[in-house]
C-alpha positions as CSV (number, residue, x, y, z in Angstrom):
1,X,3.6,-74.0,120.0
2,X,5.6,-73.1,123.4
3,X,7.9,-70.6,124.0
4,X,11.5,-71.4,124.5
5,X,12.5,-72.4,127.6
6,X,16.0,-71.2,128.5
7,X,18.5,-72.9,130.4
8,X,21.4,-70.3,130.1
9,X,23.3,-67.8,127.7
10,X,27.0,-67.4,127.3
11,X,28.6,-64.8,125.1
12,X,32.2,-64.9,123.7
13,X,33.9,-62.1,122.3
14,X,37.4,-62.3,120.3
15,X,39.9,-59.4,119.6
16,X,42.5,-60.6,116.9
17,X,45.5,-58.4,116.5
18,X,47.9,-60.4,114.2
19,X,48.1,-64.2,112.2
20,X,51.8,-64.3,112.9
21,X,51.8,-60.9,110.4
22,X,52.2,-57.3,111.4
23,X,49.8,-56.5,113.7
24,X,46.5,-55.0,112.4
25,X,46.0,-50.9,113.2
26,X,42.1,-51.9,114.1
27,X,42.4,-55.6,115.7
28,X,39.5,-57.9,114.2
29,X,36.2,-58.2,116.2
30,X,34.5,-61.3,116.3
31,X,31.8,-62.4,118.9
32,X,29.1,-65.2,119.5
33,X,26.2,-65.8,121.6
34,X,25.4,-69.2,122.7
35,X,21.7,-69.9,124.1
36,X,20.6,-73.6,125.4
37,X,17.1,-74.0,125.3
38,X,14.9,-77.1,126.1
39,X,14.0,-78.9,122.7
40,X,9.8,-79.5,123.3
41,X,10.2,-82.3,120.4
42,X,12.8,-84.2,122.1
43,X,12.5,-87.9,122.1
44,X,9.6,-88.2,119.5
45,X,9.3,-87.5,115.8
46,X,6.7,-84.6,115.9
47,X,5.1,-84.2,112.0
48,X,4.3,-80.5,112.1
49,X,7.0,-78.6,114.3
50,X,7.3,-75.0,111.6
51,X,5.6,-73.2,114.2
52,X,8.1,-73.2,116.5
53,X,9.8,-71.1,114.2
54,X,7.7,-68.1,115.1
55,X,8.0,-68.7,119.0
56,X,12.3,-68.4,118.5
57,X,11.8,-64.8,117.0
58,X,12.1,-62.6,119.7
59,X,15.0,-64.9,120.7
60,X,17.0,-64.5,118.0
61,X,16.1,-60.7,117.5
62,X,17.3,-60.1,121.4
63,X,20.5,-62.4,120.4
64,X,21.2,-60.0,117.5
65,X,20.8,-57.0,119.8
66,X,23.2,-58.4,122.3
67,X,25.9,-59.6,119.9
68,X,25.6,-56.0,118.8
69,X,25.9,-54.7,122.3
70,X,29.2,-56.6,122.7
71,X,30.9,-55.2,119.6
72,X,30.4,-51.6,120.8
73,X,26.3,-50.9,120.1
74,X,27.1,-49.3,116.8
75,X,24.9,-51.8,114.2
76,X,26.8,-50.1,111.2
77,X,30.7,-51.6,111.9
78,X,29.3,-55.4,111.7
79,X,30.5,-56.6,108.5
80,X,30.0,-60.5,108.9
81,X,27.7,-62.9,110.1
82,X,26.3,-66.5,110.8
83,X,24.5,-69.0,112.8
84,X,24.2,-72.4,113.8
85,X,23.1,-74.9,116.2
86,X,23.9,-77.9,117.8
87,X,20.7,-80.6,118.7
88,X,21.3,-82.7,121.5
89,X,21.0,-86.7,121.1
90,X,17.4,-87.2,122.0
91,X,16.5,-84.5,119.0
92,X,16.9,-84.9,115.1
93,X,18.6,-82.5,113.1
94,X,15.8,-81.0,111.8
95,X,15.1,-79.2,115.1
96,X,18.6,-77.2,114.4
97,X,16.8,-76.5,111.3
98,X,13.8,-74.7,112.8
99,X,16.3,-71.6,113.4
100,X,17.5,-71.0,110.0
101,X,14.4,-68.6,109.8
102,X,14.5,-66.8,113.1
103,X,18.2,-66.4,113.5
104,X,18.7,-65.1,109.9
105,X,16.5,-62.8,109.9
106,X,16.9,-61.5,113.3
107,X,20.5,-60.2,112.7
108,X,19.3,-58.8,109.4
109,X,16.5,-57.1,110.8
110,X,18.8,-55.2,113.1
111,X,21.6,-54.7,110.6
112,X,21.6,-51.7,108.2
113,X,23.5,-53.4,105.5
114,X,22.7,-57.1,105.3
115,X,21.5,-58.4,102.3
116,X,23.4,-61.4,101.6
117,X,21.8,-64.8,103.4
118,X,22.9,-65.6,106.3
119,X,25.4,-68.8,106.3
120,X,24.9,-71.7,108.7
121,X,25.4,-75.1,109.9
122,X,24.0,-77.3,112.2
123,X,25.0,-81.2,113.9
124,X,23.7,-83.5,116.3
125,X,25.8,-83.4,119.4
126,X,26.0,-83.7,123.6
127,X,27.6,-81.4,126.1
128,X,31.3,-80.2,125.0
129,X,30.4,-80.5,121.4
130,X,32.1,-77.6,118.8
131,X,30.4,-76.1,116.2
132,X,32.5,-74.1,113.4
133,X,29.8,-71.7,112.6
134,X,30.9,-70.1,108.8
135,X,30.8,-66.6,108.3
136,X,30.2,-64.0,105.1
137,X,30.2,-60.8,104.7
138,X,26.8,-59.5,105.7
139,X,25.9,-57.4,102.6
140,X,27.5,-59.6,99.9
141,X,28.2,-63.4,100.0
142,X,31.4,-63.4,97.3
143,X,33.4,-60.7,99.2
144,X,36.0,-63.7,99.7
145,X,37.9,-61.7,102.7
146,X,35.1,-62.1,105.3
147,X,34.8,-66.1,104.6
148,X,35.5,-67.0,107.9
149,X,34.3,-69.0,111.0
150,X,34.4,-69.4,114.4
151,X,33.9,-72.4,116.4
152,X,32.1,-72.1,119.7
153,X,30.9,-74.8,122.2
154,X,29.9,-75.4,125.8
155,X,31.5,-78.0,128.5
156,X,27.4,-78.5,129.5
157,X,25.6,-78.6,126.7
158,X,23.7,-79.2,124.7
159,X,21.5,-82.1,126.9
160,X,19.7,-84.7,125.1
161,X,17.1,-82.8,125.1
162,X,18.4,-79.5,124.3
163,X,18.8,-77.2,121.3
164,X,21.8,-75.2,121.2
165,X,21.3,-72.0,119.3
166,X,24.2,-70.2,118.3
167,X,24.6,-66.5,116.5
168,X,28.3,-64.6,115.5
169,X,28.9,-61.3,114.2
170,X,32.4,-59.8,113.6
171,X,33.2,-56.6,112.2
172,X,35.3,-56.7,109.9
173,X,37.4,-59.2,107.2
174,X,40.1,-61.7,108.5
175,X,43.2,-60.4,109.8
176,X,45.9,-60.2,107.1
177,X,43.5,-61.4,104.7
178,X,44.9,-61.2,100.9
179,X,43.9,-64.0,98.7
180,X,42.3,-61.5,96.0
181,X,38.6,-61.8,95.0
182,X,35.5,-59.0,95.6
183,X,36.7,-56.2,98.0
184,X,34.5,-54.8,100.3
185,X,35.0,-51.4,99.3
186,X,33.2,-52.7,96.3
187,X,30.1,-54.2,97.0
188,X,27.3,-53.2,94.8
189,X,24.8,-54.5,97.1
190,X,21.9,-55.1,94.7
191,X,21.7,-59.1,94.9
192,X,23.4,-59.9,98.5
193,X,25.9,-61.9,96.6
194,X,28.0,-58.9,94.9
């Protein structure tokens, strides 16, 4: 299969001190990275594309390591995470699908505590196109404070025949968050779920 050919990176990092609440003592973290690359299966239905799976690896493993980069370089205070992508129009969305593998499990190779899978979504879309990419707690899907999102898009892309691949970490639960549920301070983290 060939290697990913990038066309550009863009990173976006969020501080969020307050909802219209007191303002938090540690503001909320919350970054994505954004890679365009071009799609090699644009324009024609390809049978076997799994393989290309392998070749996005180290992409998605030097994602993770940048996202983590942004948020200080400490692995250990990321507390939630997801992924996405959008396929341009001359692509099928089972091209987005081709990263569920390599950008899962890039962020949880790097992460200390992440057992819980890895949310995601994925759409068909041209340049300016948003994606709200979901985000759960990284260790334990049902710790109902860290559902969250974050919707991230480019004015150029993706092309036609483009993939956009998208990664987010944050690094901690939403701001003012208190609707109840699983607390973080009491994961178990056997399952990845409590």
């Amino acid at each position: 299969m060939p290697e990913p050919v990038i066309r550009k990176t863009a990173i976006v990092l969020e501080e969020i001190f307050h909802e219209g609440g007191p303002a938090a003592e540690t503001p909320l973290r919350r970054a994505a990275i954004l890679t365009v690359i071009k799609n090699p299966f644009a324009g024609s239905y390809v049978e076997d594309i799994a393989g290309f799976m392998d070749d996005l690896k180290p992409l998605g493993v030097d994602m993770a390591k940048r996202l983590v980069e942004v948020l200080g370089g400490d692995a250990s205070v990321v507390e939630g995470y997801g992924k996405g992508a959008i396929v341009g129009t001359a692509g099928e969305l089972e091209h987005g699908a081709l990263w569920h593998v390599p950008g899962g499990y890039s962020m949880r190779e790097i992460l200390p505590t992440s057992n819980a899978i890895v949310p995601s979504t994925k759409k068909i879309g041209g340049p300016g196109t948003r994606l709200d990419v979901p985000v759960t707690h990284c260790n334990a899907s049902y710790v109902r404070s860290h559902f969250d999102a974050m919707e991230v898009g480019l004015a150029d892309g993706p092309k036609s025949d483009e993939i956009m691949l998208v990664l987010v970490m944050t690094t901690g639960p939403r701001i003012h968050a208190r609707v109840g549920g699983l607390k973080a301070s009491e994961i178990k983290g056997e399952d990845g779920l409590r």
